[in-house]
N, C-alpha and C positions, 0 to 999 in steps of 0.2 A: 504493500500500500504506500508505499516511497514518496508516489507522485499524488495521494489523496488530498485536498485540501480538506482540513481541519476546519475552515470556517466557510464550511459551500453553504450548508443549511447551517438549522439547529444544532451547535456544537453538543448540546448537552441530550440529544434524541437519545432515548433507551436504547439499547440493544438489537427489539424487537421493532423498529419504527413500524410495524402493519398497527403496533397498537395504539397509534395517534388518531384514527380515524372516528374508533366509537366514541359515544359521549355518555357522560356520567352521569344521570339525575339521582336525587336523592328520593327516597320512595314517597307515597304521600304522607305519609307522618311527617317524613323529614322533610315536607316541603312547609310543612306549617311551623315545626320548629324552627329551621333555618330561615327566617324571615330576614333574616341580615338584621345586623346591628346599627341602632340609631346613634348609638352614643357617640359621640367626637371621642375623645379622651377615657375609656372605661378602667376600672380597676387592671391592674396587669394581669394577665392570663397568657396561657402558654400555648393557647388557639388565637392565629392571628384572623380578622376577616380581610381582604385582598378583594377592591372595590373597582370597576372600570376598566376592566380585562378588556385587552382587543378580542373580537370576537373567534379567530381563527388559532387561540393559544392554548399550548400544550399543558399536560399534565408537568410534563418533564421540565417545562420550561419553569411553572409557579416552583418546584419544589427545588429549582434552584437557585430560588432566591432565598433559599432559611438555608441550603445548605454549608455557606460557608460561617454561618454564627452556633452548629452543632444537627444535633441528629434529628431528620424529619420524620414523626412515627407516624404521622397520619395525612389526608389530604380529602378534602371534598367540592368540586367543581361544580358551581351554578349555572351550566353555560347559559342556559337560556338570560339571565339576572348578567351575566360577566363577571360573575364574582367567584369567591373560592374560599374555603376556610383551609388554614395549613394549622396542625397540631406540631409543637416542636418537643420535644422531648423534656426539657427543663423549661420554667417560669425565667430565669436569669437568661438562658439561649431568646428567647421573646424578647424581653425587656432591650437587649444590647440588639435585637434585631432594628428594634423599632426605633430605638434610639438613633442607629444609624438614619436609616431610611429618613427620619424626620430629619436627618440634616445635609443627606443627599438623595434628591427625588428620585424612586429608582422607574426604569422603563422595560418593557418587554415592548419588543417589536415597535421601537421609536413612538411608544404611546406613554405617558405618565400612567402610574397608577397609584391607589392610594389601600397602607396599610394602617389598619391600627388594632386593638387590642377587640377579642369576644365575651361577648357576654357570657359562652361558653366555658368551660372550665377544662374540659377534655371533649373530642369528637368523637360520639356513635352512631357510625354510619352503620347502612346495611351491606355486609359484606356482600352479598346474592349481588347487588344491584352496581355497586360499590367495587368489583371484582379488577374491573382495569387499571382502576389508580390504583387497586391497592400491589397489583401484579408492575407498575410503572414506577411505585414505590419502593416495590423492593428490587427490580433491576437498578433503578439509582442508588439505595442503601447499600446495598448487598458488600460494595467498597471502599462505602463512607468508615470514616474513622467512630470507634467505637468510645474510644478514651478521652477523655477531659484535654484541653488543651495544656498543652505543656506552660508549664508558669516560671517565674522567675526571668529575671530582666537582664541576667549577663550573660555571654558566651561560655556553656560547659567545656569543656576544654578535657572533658571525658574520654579516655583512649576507648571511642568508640571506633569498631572497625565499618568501614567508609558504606558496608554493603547494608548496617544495620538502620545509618542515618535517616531522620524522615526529613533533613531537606537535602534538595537536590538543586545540583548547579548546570544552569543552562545558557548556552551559546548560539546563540542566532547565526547560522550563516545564511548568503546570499540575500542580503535584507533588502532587497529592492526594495521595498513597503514600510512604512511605520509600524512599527510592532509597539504597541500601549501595554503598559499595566494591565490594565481592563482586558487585554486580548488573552494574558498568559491565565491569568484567573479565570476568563470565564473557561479554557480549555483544559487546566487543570482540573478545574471544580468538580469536573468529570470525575473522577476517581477519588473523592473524599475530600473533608472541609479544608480550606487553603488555609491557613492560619497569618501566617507572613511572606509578603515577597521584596524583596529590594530589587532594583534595575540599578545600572553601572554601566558607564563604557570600561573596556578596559583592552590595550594592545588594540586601539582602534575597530573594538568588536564590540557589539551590545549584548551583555550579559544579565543574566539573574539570578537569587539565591530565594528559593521558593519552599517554604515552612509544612510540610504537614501536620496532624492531629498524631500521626501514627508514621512509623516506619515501611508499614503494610501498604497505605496508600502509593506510599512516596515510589516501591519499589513496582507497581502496577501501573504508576504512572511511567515509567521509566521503558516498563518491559514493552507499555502500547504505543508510546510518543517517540520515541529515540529514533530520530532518523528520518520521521513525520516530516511533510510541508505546512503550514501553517496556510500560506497563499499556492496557488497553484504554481506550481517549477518552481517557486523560492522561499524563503523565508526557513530554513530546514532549521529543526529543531535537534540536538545537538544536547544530550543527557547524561551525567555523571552523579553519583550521588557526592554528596559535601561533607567533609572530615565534621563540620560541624553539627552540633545536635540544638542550635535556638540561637532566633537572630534577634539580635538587639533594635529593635525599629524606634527612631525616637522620633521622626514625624511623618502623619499620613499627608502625602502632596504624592505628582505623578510619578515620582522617580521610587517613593517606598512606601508600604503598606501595612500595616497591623490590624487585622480585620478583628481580634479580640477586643480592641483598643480607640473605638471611633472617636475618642474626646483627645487625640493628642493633635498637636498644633503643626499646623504646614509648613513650619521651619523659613517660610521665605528665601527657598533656595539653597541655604545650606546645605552642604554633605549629607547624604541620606546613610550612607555607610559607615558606623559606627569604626574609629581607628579598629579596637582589638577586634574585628571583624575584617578590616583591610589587613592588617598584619597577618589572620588566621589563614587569611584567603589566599593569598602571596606564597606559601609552604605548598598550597595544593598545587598537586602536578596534574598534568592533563592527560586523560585515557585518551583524548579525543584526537589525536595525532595519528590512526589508525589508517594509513594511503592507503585514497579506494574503496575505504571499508562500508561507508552506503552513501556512494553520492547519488547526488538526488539524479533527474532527467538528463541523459547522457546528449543534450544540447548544451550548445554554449551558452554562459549567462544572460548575456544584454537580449541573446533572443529568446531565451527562455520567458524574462521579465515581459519582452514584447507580445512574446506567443499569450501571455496569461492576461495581458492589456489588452488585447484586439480580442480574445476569445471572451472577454467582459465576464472574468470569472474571479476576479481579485476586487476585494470590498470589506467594509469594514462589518461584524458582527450587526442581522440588524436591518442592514442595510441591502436593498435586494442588489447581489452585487454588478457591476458594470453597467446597469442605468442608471438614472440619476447623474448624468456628467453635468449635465445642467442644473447651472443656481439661475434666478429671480430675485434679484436686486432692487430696493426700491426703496422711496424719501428720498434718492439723491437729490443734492444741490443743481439742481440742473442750467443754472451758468455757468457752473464751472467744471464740469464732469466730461471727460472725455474717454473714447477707448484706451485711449493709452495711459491712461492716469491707474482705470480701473485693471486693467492688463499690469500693471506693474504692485499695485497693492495686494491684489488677489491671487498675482506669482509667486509672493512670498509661501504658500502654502502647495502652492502644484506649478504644472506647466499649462497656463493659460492658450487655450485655441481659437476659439472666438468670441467675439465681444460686438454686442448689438445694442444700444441704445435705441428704443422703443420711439419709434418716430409720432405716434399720436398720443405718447407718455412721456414725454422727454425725463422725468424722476427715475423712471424704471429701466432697469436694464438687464440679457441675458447676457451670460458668461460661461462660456463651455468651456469644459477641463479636461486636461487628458485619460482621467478615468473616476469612478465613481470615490474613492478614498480619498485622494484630492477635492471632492468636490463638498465633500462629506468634512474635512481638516477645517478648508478654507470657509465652509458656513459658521463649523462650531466658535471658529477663531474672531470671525469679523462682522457675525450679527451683534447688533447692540453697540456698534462702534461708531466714531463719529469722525465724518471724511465730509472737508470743507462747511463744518460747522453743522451737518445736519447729520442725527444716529439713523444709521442706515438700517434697514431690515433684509435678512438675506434667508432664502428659502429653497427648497429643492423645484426645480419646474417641472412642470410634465411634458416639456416638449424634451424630445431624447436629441436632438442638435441642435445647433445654429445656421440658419438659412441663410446662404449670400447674396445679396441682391444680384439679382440677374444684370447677364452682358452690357453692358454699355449706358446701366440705368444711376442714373446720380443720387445717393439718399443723403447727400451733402456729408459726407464721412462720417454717417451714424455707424456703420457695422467695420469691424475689421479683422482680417485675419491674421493670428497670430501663428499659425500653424509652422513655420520657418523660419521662427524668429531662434536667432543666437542668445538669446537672453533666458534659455526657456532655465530653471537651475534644477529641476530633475529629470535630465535627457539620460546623464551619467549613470549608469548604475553602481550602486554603490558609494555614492557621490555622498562625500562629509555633510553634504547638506541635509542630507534625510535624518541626520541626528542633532540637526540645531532649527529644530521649527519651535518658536514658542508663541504663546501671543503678544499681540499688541504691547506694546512695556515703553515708560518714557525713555529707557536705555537703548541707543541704538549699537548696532557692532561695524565698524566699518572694517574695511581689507581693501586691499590693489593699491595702497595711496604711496605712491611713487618719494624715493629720500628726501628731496629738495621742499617736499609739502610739510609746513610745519603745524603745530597747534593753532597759532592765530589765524592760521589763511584756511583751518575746516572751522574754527568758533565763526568766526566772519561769515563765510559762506550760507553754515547753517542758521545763523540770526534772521541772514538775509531770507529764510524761508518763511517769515512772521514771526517766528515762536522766539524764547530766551533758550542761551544755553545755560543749563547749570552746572555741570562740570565736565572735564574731558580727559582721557588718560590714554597716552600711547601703552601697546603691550610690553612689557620689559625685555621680554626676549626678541621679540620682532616687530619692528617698527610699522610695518607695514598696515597693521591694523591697531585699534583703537577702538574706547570704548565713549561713547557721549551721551551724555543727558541731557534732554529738553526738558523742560517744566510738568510739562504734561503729556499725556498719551497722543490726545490728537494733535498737536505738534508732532510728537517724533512722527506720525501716519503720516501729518504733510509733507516731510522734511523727507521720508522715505520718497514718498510719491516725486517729489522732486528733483531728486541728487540721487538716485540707484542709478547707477550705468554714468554717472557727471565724469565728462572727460575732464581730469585734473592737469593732461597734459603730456608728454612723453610715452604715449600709447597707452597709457595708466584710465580705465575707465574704475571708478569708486563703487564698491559693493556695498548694498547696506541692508543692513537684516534686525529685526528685534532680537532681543539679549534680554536671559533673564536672569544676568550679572546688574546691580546696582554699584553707583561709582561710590 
């Protein structure tokens, strides 16, 4: 299964997918018991109600949302209502569920949903009726971790031998694609509750150190995923277990995770990896030097990456993948909005294709991206943003391209094609760039600025784009880039829009990207 992609469908589908089709009511007793609960806020209970299902979601899909806060012993699905009751095995597994969720809104199938506590106390359903969730229950239990999450907040340092460890260290090769946090969880989650993960570059590779409940999971994960594509022909996933047995997470942001632990703070960028956890890590050798021993599609890369773009089979969890290239843009400022303005702020996330200002909407505009993840980065990043003084609203479209105006027809340069453009910055595969996307940030990062360019002559430049600068710092090791603060966000958006590609002069065009370094 080499060449599977891991996020085609429902990563977390049972075993058995024929068993997604039937549907589950509750009998009529349990249709009058199960009235759903009114209460906003009820006493804690260890049955959660689960309100605003998309209508077409799975058994597998609800019960894996409790499965990374402990053991899901029951489940009962309203489809007709869209609702669902999940029983979790402990009142504390609830409490820290809900907890979470109330502070990050969770989604199945890009829809919100809403949980909170039942009036229920435990769920008795009728098995007779009841049979498929409870059969969908235990294909997802049957690997879940049985044991309490391991506790204690430093590195054991336990001469555990490496085969016993429940976390595992993982190495992304061929990353043509962003691989999230969010991506390696929901894929683990498959095989029992994730406890902690940390992400890392390291040796210019993006790594992870991913925590089981159990030893047991960790090695089931290890024996089904090791060697797996994550996206179609790349993204290979790349499994050793970790000399270590407990990782130190001391804040939850995208780079680390402590899923027991939803109240610890987002560090603002600091080091997600604890020293005695980088020193630990440093000692570990690598199995994973094995030539030949499962490379992925015996194509070359850049066409592999191409073959998996053009077959619109690469997307994010979620996301029906390869359509969707198209966003719907709208509030623009529309005096001042041009393709190329939007062509250069919405590159920062993908490689922009076409770009249409809506002739009877001049505010609205489409934007086609080179495939669905990109277009899916570039929404999450720049809705709510604010480009030449108005917060833009950016949305997926339903038209699946951008239309050229026909031969010889003038739309006074509302549409343009970016399709050949040099500027595209993920053409490259493998390219530094797919590991420095952040958002919007007052910190700009510049690069290309040729010797003779000093401090005062880029403060100058960028004041000249409206905004103030607030500080600015060549890199100590290489001059060539630098790090600058404008006052505010939508200054540095303008200051981007302006100066990405500015000939500084001596064939030196200036790069400039968000950083989510503060000076």
């Amino acid at each position: 299964r080499g060449s599977d992609e891991l996020l085609s469908g429902s990563v977390l589908n049972s075993p058995n997918s024929n068993m997604s089709s039937m549907v589950v009511t509750a009998n009529g007793n349990d249709n009058k018991k199960f009235k759903g609960d009114d209460k906003m806020d009820g006493a804690p209970s260890r049955v959660l109600h689960i309100r605003k299902l998309p209508g077409e979601v799975t058994e597998t899909e609800v019960i894996a949302l409790g499965l990374p806060f402990g053991k899901v012993t029951n489940i009962l699905m309203l489809k007709g209502k869209n609702q669902a009751f999940l029983e979790l095995a402990t009142e504390e597994a609830a409490i820290t569920m809900v907890n979470y969720y109330s502070a990050v809104t969770p989604h199945l199938r890009n829809q919100p949903i809403y949980i909170q506590y039942s009036n229920h106390k435990e769920l008795k359903t009728d098995n007779t009726l009841n049979q498929r969730a409870q059969a969908v229950l235990q294909a997802v239990t049957a690997v879940q971790a049985t044991n309490a999450p391991i506790s204690g907040t430093t590195v054991s340092e336990s001469a555990v031998t490496p085969a016993q460890s429940p976390v595992l260290r993982i190495i992304i090769d061929n990353m043509y694609y962003p691989v999230t946090l969010d991506v390696l969880h929901q894929i683990f989650s498959k095989f029992g509750a994730v406890l902690k993960i940390i992400t890392f570059t390291k040796n210019n590779q993006f790594q992870a150190l991913l925590q089981y409940g159990d030893p047991v999971n960790s090695q089931q994960a290890k024996l089904a995923l090791d060697g797996q594509n994550i996206y179609n022909a790349c993204c290979t996933l790349r499994i050793d277990f970790s000399k270590l047995v407990n990782l130190n997470v001391k804040y939850n942001n995208d780079k680390s995770r402590d899923y027991t632990r939803p109240d610890l703070p987002s560090g603002d960028g600091q080091p997600a990896l604890d020293p005695a956890i980088a020193a630990a890590f440093a000692k570990e050798t690598s199995l994973l030097a094995v030539p030949g021993a499962l490379s992925p599609l015996a194509i070359p890369n850049a066409a592999a990456a191409a073959a998996a773009a053009a077959a619109g089979r690469v997307g994010m969890p979620g996301v029906s993948a390869g359509s969707n290239t198209v966003l719907l843009v709208s509030n623009l400022n529309e005096e001042m909005v041009t393709p190329q303005s939007l062509f250069t702020l919405f590159g920062v996330y993908g490689d922009v294709q076409r770009v249409k200002i809506l002739y009877n909407k001049k505010d609205s505009a489409l934007i086609q991206m080179a495939d669905g993840n990109q277009s899916q980065l570039a929404m999450s990043h720049l809705n709510g943003q604010k480009m030449y003084g108005k917060i833009i609203r950016v949305t997926l479209s339903k038209h699946q391209t951008v239309q050229l105006p026909r031969e010889g027809l003038d739309d006074q340069g509302l549409t343009k094609d970016f399709g050949n453009s040099p500027l595209h910055r993920f053409k490259k595969p493998g390219s530094k760039n797919f590991q420095n996307i952040f958002p919007p940030s007052a910190t700009l990062h510049l690069s290309n600025i040729p010797p003779s360019v000093a401090e005062e002559d880029l403060r100058t430049l960028f004041a000249n784009t409206g905004g103030t600068v607030k500080a600015f710092k060549f890199f100590q090791r290489d001059h060539k880039m630098a790090l600058l603060q404008m006052s505010t966000v939508e200054e540095a958006i303008q200051a981007l829009i302006d100066l990405h590609n500015y000939n500084l002069g001596e064939n030196h065009h200036l790069r400039v990207s968000f950083s989510k370094s503060t000076i």
